[in-house]
N, CA, C and O atoms as CSV, one atom per row, in Angstrom:
chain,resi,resn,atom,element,x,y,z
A,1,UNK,N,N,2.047,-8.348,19.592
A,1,UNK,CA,C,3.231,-8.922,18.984
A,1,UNK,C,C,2.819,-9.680,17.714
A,1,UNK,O,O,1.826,-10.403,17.631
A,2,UNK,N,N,3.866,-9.382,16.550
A,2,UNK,CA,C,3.407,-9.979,15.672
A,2,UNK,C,C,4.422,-11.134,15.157
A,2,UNK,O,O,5.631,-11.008,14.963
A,3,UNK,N,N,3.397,-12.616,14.937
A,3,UNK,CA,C,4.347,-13.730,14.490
A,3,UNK,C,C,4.116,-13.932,12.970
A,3,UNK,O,O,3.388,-13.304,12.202
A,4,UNK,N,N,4.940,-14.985,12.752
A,4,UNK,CA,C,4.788,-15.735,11.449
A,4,UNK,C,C,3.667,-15.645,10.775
A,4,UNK,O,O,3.420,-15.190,9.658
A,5,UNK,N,N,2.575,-16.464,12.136
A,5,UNK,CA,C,1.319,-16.650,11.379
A,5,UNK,C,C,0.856,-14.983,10.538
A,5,UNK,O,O,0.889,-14.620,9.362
A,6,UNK,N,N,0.375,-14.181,12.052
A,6,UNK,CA,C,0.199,-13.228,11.677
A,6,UNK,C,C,0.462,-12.255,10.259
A,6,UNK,O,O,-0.314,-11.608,9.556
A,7,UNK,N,N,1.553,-12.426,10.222
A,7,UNK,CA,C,2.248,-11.842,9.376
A,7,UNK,C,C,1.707,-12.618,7.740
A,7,UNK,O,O,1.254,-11.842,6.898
A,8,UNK,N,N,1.778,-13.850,7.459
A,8,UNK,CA,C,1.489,-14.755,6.643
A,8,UNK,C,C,-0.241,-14.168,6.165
A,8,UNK,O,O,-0.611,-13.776,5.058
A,9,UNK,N,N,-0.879,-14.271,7.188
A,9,UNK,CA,C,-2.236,-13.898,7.145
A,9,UNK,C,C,-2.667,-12.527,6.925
A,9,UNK,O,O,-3.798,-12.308,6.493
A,10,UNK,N,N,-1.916,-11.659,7.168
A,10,UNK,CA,C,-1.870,-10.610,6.523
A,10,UNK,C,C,-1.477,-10.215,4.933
A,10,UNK,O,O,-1.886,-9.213,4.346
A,11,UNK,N,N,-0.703,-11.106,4.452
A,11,UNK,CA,C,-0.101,-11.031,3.562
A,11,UNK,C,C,-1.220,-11.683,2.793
A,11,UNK,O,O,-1.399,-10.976,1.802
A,12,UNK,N,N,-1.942,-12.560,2.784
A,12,UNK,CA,C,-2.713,-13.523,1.830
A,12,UNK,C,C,-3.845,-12.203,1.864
A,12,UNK,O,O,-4.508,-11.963,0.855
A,13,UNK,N,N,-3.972,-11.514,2.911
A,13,UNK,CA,C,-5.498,-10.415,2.491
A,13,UNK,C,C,-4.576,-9.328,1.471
A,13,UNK,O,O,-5.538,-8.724,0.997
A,14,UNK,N,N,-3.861,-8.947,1.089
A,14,UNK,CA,C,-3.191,-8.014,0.560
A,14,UNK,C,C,-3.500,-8.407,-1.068
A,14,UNK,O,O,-3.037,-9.402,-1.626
A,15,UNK,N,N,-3.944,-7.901,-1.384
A,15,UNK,CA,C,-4.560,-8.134,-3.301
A,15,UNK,C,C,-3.819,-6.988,-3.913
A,15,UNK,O,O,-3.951,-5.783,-3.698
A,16,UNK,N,N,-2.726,-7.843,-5.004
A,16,UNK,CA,C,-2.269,-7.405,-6.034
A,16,UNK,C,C,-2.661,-6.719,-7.822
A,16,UNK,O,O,-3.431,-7.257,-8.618
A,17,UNK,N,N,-2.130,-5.856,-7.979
A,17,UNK,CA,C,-3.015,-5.508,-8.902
A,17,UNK,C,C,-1.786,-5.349,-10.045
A,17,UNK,O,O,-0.672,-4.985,-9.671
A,18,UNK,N,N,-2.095,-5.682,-11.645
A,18,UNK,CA,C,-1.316,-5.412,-12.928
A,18,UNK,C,C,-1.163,-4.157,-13.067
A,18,UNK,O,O,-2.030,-3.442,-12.565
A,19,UNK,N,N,-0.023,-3.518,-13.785
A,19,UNK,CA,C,0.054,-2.438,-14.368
A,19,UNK,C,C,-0.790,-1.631,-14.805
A,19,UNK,O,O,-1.129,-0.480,-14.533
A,20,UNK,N,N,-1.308,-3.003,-16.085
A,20,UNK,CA,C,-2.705,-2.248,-16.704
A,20,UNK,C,C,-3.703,-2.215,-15.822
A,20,UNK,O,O,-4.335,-1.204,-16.130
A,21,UNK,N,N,-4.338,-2.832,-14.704
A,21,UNK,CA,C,-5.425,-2.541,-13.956
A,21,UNK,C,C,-5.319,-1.420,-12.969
A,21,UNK,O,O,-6.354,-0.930,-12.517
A,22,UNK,N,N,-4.096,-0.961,-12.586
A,22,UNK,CA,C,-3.667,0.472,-11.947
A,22,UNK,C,C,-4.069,2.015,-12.946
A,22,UNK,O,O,-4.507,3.154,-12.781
A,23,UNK,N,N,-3.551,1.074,-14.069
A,23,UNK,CA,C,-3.657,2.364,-15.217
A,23,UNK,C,C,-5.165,2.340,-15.083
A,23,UNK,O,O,-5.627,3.381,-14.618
A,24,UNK,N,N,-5.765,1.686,-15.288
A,24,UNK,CA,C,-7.010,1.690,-15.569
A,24,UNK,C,C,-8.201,2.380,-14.390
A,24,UNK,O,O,-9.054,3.255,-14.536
A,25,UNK,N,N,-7.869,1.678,-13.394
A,25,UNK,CA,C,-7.832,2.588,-11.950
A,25,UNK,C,C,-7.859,4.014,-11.842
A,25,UNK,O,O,-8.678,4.749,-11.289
A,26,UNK,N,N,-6.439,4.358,-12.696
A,26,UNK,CA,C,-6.583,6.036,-12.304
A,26,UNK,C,C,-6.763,6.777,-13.564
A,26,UNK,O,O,-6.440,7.961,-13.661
A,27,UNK,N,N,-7.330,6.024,-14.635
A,27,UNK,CA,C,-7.332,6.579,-16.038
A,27,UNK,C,C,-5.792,7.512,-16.242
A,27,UNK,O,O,-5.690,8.739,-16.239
A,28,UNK,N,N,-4.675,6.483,-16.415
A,28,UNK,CA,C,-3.840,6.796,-16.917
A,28,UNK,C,C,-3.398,5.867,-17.556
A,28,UNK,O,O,-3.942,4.769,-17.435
A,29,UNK,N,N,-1.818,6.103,-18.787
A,29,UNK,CA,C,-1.454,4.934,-19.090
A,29,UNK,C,C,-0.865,4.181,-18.699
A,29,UNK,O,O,-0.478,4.414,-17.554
A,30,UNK,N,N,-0.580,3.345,-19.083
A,30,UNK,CA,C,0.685,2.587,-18.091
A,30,UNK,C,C,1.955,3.033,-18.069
A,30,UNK,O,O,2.626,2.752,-17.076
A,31,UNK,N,N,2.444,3.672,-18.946
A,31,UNK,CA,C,3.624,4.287,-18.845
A,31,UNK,C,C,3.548,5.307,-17.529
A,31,UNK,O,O,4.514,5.220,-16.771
A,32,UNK,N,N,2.960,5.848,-17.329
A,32,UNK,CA,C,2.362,6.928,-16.356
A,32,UNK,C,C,2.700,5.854,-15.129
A,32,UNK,O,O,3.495,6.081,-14.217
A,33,UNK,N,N,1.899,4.600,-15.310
A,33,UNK,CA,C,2.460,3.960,-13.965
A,33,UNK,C,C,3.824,3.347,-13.781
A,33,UNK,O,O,4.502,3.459,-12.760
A,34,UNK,N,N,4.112,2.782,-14.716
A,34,UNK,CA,C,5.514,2.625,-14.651
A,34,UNK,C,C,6.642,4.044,-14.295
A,34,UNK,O,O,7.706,3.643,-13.824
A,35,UNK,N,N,6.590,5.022,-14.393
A,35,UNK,CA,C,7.210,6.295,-14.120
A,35,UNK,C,C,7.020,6.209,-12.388
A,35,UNK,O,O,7.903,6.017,-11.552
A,36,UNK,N,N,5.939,6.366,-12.233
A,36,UNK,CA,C,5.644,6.392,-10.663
A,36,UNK,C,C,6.008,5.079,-10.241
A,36,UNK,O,O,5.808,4.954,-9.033
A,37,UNK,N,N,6.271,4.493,-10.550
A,37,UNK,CA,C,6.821,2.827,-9.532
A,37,UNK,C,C,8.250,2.974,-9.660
A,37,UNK,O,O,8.998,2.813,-8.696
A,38,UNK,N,N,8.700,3.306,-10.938
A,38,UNK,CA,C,10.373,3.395,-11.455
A,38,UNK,C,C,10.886,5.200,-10.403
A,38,UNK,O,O,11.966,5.510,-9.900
A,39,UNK,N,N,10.114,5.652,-10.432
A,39,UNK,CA,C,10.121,7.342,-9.188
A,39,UNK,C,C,10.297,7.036,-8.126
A,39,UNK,O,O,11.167,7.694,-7.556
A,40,UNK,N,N,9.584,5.883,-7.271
A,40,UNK,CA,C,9.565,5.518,-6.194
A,40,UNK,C,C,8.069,6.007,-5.743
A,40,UNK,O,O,7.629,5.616,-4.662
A,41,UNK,N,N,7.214,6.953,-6.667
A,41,UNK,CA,C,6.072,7.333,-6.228
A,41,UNK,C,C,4.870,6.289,-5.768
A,41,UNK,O,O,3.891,6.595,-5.087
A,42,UNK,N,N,5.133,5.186,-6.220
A,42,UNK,CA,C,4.137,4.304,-6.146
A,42,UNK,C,C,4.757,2.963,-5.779
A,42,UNK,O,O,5.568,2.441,-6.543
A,43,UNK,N,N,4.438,2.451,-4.752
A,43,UNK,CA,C,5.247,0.932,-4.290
A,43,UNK,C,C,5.005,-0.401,-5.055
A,43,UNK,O,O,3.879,-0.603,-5.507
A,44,UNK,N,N,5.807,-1.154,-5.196
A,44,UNK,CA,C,5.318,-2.239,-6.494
A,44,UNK,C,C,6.365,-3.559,-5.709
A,44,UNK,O,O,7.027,-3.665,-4.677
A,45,UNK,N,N,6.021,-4.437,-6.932
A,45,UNK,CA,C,6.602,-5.441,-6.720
A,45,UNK,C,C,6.749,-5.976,-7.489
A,45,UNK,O,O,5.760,-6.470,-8.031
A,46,UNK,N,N,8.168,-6.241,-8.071
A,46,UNK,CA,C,8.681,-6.968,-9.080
A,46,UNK,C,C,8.729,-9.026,-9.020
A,46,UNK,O,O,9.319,-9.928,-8.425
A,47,UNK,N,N,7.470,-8.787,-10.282
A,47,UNK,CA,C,7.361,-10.319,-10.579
A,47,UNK,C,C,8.210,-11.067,-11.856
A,47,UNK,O,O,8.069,-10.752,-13.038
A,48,UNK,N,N,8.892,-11.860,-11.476
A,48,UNK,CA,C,9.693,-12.066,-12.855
A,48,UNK,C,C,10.093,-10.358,-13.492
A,48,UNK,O,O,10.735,-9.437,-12.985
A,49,UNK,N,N,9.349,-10.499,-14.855
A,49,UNK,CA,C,9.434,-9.282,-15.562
A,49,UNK,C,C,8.541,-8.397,-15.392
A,49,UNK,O,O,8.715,-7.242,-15.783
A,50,UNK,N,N,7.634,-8.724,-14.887
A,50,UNK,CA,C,6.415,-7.666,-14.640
A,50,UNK,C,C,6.289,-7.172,-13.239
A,50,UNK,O,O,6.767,-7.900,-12.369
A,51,UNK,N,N,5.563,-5.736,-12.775
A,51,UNK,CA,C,5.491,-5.199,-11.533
A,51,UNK,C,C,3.893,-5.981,-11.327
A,51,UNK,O,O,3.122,-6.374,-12.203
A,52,UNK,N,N,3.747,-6.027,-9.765
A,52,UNK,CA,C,2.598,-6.118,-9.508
A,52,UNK,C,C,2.494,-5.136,-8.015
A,52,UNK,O,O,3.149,-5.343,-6.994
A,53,UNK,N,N,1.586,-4.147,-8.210
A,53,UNK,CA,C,1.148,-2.992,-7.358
A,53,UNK,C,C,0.134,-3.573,-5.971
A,53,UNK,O,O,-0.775,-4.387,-6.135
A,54,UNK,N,N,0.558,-2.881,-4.406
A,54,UNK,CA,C,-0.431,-3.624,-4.008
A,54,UNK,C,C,-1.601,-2.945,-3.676
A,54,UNK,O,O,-1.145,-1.834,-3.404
A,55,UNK,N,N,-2.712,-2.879,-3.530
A,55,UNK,CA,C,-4.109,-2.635,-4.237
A,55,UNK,C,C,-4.237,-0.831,-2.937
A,55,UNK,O,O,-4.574,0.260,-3.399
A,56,UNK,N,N,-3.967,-0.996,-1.811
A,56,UNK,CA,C,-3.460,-0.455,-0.592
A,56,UNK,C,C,-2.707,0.900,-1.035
A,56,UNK,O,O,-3.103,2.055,-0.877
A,57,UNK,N,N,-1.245,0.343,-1.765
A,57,UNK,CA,C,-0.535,1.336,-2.569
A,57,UNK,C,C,-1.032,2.823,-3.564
A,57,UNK,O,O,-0.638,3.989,-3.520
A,58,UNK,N,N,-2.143,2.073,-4.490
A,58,UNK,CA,C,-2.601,2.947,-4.853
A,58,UNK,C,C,-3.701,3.906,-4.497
A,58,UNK,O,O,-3.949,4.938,-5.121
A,59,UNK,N,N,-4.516,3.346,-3.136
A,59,UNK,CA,C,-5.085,4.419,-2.925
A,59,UNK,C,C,-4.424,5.329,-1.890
A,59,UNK,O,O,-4.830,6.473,-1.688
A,60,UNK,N,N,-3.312,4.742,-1.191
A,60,UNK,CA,C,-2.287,6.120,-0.207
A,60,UNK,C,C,-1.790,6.965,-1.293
A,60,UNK,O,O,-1.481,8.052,-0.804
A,61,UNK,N,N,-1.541,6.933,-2.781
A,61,UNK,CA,C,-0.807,7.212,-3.781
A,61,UNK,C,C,-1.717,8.371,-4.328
A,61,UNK,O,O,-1.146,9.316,-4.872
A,62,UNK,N,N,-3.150,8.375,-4.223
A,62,UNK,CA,C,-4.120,9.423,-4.631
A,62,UNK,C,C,-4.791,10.072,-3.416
A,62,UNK,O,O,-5.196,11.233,-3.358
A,63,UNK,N,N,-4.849,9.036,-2.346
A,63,UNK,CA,C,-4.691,9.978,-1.108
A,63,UNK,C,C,-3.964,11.418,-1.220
A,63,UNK,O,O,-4.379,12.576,-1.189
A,64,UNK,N,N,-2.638,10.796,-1.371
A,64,UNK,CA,C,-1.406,11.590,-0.877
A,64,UNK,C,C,-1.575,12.914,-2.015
A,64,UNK,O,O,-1.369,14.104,-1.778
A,65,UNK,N,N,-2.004,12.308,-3.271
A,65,UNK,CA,C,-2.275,13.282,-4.673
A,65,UNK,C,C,-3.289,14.510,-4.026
A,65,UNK,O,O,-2.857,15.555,-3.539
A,66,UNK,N,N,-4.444,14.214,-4.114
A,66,UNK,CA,C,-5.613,14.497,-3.083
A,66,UNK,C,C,-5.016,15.368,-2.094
A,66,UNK,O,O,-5.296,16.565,-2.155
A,67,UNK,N,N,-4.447,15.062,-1.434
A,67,UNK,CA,C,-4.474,16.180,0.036
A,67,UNK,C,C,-3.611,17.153,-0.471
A,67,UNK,O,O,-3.990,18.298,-0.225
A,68,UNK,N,N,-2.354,17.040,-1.231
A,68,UNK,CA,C,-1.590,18.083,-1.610
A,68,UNK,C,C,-2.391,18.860,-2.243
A,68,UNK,O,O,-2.449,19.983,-1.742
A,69,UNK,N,N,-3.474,18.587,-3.783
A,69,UNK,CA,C,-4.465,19.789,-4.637
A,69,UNK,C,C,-5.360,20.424,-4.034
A,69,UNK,O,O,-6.022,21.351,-4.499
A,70,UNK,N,N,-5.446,19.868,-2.748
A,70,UNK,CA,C,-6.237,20.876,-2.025
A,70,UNK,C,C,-6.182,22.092,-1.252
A,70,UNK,O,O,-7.219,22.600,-0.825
């Protein structure tokens, strides 16, 4: 069963990542990532004005890339 704490403590291990450090990640641009977050391809999180990606996200995201080119 999962509580508050749990949940809380999970959340603090979860590392966020910028636009540009995603782009940079998959050698694309950022527009490229913004398309895939604005697609729904890639899960994000809207900060103020800026997305922040969670670090988790992008590797199920090339996972998922990955198993389909094969």
């Amino acid at each position: 069963m999962t509580g508050p704490a749990q949940t809380e403590e999970r959340l603090s291990e979860v590392r966020f990542l910028t636009v540009a450090e995603v782009a940079s990640l998959m050698r694309v641009s950022k527009m490229t990532v913004y398309r895939l977050v604005h697609g729904g391809d890639l899960t994000a999180v809207r900060v103020g004005r800026s997305f922040r990606v969670p670090e988790h996200a992008v590797h199920e995201y090339l996972r998922g890339a990955f198993s389909q080119s094969a």
